[in-house]
Backbone bond lengths (Angstrom), bond angles and torsions (degrees), N, CA, C in turn:
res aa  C-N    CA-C-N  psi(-1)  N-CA   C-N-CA  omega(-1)  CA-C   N-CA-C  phi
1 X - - - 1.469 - - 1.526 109.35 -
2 X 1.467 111.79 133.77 1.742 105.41 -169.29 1.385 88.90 -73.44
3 X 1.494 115.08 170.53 1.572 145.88 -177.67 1.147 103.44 -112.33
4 X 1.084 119.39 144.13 1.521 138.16 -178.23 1.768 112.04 -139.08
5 X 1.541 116.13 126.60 1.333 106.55 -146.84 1.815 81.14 -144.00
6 X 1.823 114.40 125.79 1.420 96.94 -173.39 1.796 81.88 -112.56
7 X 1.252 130.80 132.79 1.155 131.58 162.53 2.197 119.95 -103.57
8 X 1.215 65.03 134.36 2.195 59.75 -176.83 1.987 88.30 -116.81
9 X 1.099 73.82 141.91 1.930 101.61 173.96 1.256 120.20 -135.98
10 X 1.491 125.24 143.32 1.264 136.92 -154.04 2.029 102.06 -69.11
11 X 1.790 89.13 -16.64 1.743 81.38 -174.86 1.179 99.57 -150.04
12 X 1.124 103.34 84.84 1.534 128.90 -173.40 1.481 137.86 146.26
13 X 1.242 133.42 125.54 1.515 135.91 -162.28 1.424 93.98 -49.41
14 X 1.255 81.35 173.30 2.255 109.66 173.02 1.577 94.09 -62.08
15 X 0.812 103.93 114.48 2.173 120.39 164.13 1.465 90.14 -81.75
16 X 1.038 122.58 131.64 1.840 139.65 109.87 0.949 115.77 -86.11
17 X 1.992 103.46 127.79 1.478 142.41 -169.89 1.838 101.67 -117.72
18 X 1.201 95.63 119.93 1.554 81.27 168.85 1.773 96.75 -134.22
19 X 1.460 100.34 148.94 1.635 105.15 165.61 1.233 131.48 -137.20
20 X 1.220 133.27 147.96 1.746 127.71 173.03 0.954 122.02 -123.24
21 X 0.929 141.23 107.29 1.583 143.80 -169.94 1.299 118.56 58.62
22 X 1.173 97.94 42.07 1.684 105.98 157.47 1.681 97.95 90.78
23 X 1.003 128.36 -1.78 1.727 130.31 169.19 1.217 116.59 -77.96
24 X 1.285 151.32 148.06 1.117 150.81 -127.69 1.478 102.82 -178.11
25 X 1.297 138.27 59.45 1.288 163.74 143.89 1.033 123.86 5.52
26 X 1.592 136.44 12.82 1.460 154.66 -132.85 1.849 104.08 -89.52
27 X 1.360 100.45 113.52 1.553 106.57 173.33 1.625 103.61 -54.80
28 X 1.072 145.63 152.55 1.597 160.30 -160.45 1.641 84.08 -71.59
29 X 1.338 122.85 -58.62 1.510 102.00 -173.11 1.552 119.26 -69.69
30 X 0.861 132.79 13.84 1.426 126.94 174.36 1.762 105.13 -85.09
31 X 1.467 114.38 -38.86 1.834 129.29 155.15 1.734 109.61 -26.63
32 X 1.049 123.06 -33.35 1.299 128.62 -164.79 1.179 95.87 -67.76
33 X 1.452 130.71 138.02 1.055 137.12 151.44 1.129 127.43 -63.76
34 X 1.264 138.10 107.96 1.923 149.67 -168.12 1.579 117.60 -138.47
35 X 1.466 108.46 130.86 1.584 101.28 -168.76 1.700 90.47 -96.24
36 X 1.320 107.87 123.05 1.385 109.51 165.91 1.267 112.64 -117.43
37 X 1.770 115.32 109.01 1.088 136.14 175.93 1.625 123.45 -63.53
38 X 1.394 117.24 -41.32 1.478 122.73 -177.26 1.642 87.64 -120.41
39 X 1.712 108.12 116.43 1.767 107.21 149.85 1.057 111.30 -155.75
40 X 1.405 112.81 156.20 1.628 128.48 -158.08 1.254 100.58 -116.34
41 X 1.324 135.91 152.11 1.394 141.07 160.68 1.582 100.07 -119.41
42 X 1.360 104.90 157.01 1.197 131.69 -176.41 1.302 106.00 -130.81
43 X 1.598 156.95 120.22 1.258 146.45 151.54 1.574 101.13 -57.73
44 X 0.934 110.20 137.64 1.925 104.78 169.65 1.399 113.45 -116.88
45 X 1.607 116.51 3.74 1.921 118.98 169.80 1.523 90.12 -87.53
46 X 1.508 77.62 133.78 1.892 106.39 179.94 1.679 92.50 -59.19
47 X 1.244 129.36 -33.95 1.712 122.34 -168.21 1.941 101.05 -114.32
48 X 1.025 110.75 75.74 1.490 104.63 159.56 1.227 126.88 -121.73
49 X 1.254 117.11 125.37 1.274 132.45 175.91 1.493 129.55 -49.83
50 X 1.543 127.01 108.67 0.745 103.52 -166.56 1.900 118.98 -63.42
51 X 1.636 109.19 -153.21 1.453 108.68 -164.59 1.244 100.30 162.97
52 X 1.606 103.25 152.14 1.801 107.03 175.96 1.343 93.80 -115.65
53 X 1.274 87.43 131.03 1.633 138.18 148.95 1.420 131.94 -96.15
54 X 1.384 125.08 124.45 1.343 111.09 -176.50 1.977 90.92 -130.58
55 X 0.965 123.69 111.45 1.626 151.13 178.83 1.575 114.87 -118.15
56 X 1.119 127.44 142.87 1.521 139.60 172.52 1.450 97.42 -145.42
57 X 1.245 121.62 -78.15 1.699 119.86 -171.05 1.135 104.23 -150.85
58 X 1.703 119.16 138.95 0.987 143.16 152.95 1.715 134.86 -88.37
59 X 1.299 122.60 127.39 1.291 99.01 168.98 1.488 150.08 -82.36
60 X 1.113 100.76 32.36 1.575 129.55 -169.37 1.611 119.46 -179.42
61 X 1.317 104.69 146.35 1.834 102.62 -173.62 1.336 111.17 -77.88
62 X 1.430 108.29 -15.68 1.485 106.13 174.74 1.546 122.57 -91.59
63 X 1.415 116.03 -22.70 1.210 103.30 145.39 1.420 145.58 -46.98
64 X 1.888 107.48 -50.84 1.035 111.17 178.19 2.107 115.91 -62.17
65 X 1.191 103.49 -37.79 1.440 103.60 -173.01 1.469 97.00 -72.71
66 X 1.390 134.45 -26.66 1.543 123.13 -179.98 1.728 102.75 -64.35
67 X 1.229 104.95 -31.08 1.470 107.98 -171.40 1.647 109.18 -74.98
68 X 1.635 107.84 -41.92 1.748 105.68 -168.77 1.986 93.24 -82.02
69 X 1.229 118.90 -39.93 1.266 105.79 166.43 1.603 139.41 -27.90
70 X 1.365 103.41 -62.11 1.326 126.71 178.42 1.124 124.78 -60.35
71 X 1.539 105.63 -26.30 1.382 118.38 179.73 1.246 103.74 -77.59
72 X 1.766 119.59 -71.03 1.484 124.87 166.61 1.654 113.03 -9.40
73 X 1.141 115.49 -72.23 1.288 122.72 -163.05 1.342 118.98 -104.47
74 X 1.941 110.71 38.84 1.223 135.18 164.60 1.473 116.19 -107.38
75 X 1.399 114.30 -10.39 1.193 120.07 -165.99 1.536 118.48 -117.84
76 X 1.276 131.11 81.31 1.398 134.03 170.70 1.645 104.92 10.99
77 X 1.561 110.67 132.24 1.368 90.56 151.82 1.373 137.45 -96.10
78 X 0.966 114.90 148.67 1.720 119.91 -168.06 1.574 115.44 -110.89
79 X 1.450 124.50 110.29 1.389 103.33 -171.00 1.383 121.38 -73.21
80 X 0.941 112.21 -20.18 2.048 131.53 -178.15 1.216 95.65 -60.42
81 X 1.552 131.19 -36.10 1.795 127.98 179.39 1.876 106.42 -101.02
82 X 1.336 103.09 -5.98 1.907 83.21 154.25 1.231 156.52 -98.41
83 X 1.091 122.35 110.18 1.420 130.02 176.15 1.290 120.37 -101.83
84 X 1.402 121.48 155.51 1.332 122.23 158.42 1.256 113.36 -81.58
85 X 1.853 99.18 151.12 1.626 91.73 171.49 0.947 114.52 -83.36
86 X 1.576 124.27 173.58 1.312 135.77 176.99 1.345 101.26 -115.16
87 X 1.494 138.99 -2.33 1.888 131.94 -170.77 1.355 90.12 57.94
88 X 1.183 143.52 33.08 1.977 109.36 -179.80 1.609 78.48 -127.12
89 X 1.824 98.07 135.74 1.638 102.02 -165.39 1.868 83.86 -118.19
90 X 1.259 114.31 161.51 1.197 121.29 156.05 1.544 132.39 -142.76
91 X 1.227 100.88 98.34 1.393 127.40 -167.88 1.594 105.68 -56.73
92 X 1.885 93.70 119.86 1.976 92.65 171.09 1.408 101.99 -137.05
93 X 1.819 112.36 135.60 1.315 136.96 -174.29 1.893 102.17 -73.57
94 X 1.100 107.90 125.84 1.753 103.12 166.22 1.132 75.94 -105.37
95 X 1.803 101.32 148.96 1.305 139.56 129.76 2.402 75.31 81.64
96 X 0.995 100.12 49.28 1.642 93.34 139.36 1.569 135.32 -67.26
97 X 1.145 125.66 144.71 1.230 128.86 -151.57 1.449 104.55 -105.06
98 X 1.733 118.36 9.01 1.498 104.70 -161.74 1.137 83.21 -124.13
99 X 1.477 127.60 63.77 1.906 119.05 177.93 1.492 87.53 142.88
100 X 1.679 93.20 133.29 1.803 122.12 -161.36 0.974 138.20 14.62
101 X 1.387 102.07 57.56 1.802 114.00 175.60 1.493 94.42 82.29
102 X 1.179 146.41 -0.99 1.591 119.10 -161.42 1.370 97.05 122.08
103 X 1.273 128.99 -25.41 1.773 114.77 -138.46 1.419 98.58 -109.53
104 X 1.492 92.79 74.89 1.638 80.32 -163.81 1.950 97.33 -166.74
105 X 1.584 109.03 157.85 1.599 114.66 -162.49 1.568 77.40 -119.85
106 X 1.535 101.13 142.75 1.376 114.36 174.47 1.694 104.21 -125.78
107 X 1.053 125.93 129.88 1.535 126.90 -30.87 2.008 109.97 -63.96
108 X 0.656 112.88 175.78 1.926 125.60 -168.85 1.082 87.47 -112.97
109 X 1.516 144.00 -38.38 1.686 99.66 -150.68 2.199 73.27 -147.39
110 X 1.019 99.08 141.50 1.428 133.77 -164.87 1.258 138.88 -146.55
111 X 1.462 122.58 99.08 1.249 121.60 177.95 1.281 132.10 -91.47
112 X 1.656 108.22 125.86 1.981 92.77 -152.52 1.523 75.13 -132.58
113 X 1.864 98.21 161.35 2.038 108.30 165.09 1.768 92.27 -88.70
114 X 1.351 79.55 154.71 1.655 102.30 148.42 1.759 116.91 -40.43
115 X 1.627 112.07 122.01 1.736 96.86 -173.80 1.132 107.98 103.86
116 X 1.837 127.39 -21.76 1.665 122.31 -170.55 1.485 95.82 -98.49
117 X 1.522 114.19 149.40 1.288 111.32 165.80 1.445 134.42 -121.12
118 X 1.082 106.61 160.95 1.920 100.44 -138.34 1.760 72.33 -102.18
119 X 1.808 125.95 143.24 1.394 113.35 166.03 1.445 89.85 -132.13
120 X 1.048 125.36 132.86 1.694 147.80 164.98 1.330 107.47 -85.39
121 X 1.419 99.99 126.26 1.713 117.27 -172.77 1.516 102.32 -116.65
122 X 1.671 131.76 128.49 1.562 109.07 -169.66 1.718 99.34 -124.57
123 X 1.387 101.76 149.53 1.291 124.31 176.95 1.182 102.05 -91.07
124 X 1.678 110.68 166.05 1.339 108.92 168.90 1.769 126.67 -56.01
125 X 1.414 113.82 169.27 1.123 123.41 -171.33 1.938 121.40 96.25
126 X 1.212 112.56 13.81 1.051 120.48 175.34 1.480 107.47 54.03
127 X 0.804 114.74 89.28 1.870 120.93 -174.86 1.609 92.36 -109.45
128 X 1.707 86.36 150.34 1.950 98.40 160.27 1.639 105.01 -133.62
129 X 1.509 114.79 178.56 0.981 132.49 152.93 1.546 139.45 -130.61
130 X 1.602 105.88 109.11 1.326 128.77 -148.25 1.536 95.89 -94.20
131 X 1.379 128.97 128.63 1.629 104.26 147.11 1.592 120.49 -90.91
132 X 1.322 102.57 151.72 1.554 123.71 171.03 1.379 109.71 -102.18
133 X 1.596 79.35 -176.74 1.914 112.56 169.69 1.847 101.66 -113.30
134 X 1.311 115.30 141.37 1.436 122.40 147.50 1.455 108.77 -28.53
135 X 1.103 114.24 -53.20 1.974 124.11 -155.39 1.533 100.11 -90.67
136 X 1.216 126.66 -12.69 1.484 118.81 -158.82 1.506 104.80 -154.11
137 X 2.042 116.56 59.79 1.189 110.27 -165.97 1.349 108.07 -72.60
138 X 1.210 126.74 179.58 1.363 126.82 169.78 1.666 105.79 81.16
139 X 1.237 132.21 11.38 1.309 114.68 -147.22 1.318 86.41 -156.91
140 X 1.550 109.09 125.92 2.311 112.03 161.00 1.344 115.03 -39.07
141 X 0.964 131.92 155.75 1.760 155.88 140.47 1.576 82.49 -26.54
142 X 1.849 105.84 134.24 1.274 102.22 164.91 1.788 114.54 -70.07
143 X 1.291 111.38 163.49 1.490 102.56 172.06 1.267 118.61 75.12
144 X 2.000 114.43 18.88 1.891 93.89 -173.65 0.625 164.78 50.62
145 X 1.925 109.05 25.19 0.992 132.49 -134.09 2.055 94.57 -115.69
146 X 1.318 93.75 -22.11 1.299 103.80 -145.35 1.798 98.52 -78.01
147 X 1.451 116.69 -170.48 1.264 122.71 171.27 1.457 123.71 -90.35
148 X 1.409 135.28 120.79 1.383 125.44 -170.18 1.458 107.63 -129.16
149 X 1.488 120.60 124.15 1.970 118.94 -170.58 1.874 83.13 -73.21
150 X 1.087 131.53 -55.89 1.579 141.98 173.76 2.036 82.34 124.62
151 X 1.114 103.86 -158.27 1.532 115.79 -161.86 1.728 94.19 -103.80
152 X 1.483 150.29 55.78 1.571 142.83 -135.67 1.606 87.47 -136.31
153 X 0.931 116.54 1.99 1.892 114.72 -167.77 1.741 118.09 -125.52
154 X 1.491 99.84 33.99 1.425 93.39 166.45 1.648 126.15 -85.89
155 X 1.197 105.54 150.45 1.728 110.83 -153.43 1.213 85.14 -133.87
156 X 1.635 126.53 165.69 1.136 117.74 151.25 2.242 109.71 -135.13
157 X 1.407 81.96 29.30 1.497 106.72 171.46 1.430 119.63 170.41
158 X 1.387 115.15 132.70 1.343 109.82 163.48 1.798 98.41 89.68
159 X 0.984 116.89 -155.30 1.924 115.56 -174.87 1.144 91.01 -134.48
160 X 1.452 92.70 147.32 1.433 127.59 -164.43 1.220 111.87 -49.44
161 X 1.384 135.77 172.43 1.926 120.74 166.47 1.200 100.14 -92.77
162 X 1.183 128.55 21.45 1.212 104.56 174.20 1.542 118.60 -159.75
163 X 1.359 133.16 131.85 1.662 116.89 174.74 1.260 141.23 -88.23
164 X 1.228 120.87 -150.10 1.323 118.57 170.14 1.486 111.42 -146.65
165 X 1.810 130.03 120.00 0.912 123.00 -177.71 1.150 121.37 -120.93
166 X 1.356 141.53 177.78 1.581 149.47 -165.74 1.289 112.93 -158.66
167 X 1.155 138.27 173.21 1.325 125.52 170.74 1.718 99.22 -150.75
168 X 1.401 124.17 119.36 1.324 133.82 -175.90 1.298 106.54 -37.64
169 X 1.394 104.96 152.62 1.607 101.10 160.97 1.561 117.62 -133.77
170 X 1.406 98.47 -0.35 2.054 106.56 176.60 1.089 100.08 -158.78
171 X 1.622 104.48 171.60 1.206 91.13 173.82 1.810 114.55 -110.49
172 X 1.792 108.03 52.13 1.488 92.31 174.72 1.731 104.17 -95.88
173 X 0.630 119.33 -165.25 2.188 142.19 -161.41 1.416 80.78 -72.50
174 X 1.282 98.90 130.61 1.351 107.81 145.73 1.627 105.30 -121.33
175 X 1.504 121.69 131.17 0.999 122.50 170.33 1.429 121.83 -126.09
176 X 1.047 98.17 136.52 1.859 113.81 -150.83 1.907 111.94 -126.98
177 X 0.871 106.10 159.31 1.909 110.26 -165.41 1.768 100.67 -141.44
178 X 1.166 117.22 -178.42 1.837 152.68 -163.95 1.387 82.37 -128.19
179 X 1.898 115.83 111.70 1.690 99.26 169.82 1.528 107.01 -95.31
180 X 1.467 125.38 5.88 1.489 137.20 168.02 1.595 113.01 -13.68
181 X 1.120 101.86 92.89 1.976 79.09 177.03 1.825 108.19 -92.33
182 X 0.887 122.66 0.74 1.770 136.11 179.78 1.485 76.74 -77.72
183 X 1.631 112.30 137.54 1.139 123.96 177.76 1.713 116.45 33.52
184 X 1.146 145.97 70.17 1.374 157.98 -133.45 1.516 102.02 -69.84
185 X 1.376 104.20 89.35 1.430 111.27 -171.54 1.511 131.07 -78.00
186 X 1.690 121.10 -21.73 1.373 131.70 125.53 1.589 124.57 -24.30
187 X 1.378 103.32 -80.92 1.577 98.88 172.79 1.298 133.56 -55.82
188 X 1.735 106.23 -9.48 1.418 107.44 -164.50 1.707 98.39 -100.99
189 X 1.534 115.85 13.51 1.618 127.39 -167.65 1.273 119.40 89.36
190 X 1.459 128.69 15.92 1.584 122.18 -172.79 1.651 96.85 -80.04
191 X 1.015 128.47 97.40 1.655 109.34 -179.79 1.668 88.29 -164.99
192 X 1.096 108.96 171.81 1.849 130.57 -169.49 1.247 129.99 -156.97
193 X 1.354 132.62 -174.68 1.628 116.63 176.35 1.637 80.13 -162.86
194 X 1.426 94.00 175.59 1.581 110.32 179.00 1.680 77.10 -157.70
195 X 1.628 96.62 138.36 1.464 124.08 156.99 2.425 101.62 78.90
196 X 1.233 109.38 9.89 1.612 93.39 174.62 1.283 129.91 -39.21
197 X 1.090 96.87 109.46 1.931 108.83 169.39 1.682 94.34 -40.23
198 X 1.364 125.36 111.13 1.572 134.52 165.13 1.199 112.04 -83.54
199 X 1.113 121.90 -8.83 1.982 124.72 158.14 1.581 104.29 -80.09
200 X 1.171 124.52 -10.69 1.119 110.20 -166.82 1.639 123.56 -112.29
201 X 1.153 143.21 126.80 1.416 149.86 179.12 1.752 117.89 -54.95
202 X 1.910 106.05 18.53 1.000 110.22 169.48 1.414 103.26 -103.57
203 X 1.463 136.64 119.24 1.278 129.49 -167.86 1.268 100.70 -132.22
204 X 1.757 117.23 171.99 1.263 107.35 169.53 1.222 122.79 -116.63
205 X 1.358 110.56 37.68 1.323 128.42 170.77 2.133 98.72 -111.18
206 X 0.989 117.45 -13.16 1.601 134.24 172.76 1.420 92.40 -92.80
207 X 1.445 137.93 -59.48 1.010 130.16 172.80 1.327 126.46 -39.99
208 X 1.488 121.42 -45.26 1.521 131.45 -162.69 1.768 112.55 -87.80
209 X 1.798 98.93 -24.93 1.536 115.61 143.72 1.366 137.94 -44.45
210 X 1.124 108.26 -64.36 1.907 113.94 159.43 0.726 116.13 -58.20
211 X 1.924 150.06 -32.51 0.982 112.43 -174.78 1.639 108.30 -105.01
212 X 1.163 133.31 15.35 0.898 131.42 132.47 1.581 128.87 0.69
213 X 1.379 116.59 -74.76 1.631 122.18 167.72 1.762 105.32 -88.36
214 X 1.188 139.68 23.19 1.751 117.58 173.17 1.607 109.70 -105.97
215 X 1.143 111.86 158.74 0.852 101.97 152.42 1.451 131.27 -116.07
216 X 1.566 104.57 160.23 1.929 132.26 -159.96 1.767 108.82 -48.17
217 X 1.326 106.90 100.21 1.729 86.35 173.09 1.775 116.77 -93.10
218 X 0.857 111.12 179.52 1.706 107.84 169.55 1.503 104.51 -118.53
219 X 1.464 131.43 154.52 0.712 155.89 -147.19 2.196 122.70 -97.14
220 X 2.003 70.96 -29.71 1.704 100.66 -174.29 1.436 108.58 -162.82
221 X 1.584 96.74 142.36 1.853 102.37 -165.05 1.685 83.18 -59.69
222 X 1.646 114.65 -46.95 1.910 109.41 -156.65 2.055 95.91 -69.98
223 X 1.154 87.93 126.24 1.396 83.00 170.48 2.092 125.65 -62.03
224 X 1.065 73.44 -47.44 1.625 83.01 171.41 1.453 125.48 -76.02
225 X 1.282 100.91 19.12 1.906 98.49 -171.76 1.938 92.58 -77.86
226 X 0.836 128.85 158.53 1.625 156.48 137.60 1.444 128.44 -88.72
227 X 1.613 108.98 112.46 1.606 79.87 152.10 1.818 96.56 -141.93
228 X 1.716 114.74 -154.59 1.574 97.81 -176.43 0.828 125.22 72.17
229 X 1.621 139.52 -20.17 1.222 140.94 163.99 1.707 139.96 -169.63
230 X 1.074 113.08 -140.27 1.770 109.70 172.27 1.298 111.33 -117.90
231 X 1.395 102.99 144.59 1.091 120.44 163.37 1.514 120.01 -118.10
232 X 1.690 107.47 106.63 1.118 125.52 176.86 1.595 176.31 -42.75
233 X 1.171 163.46 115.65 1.686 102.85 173.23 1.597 109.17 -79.76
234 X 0.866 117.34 -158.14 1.657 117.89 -178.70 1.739 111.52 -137.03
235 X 1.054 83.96 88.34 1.718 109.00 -174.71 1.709 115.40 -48.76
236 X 1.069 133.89 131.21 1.172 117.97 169.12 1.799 108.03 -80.09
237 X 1.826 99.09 158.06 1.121 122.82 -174.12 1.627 108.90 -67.56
């Protein structure tokens, strides 16, 4: 299935990229060498799978699309991971400063469709975003399964240059943690959910209870590994 890739750049219109079998169709000016500091991708196939990517800047648009291309159409498709997007993004602050010292996701608990994408913006203190279990806070998805930003967002003012994104794929709980063990930012309540069953006596105020006594695992010996999603620049609004 060809790929369709809409990229926006700080100096330069919306590009449409399309490819088929690995060909890459590039008008002669896309060859130009250009440092594009702020760019966004958009998948534009109603069924794409998600995938990690880790991007900051390229020096040319044709690099970068040889790069998000290749990836696209490196990865089996899987129907259990397709959704359409919906464009509806939902922006969450780690380590906000207006509630527990810092140790804390603004907003924590979030209801998104299938297709919305969740983008994590980080404050100082080197924050991550881990997913959990209800039963096993503080702690990865058994099996590596789970979503990890890796440790890539230390700041020491202001938000990071860069984020971390995902894009839903159901609508059950995702429950997610701060794997910080410097000042134990899990135990200290840094943790969140997207999608809580509200019929249900799994909460994340019950959540932020248990982990209270566990202790913080990591996800990956490399701190900086990623997977589950993108890694960004962080565009202004």
């Amino acid at each position: 299935m060809p790929q369709e890739i809409l990229l926006k750049c700080t100096h330069h219109h919306n590009i449409h990229i399309h490819s088929s079998n690995n060909s890459l169709p590039f008008p002669s000016c896309f060859h130009t060498s250009h440092f594009c500091l702020h760019l966004s991708i958009q998948f534009l196939n109603p069924n794409q799978p998600i995938q990690s990517v880790k991007m900051v800047a390229f020096t040319s648009i044709a690099v970068a699309a040889t790069t998000l291309l290749g990836l696209t159409s490196a990865v089996p498709a899987n129907p259990a991971l397709q959704v359409r997007s919906t464009g509806v993004i939902h922006r969450v602050f780690a380590g906000a400063t207006t509630e527990n010292g810092g140790l804390h996701f603004e907003p924590q608990n979030v209801v998104a469709e299938p297709g919305d994408l969740m983008e994590f913006h980080f404050l100082p203190k080197n924050h991550t975003v881990v997913q959990s279990s209800f039963d096993k806070p503080c702690e990865p998805l058994e099996g590596g399964k789970g979503i990890f930003s890796g440790f890539n967002f230390r700041t020491a003012a202001g938000e990071a240059p860069n984020v971390f994104t995902f894009m839903v794929q159901d609508r059950n709980p995702i429950w997610y943690y701060c794997s910080q063990t410097a000042g134990n930012h899990c135990q200290s309540g840094m943790s969140g959910v997207i999608n809580q069953n509200f019929n249900s006596d799994k909460t994340l105020a019950k959540y932020k209870e248990n982990s209270k006594n566990t202790v913080t695992k990591q996800p990956s010996a490399d701190p900086l590994a990623s997977q589950g999603g993108w890694i960004l620049p962080n565009m202004p609004l």
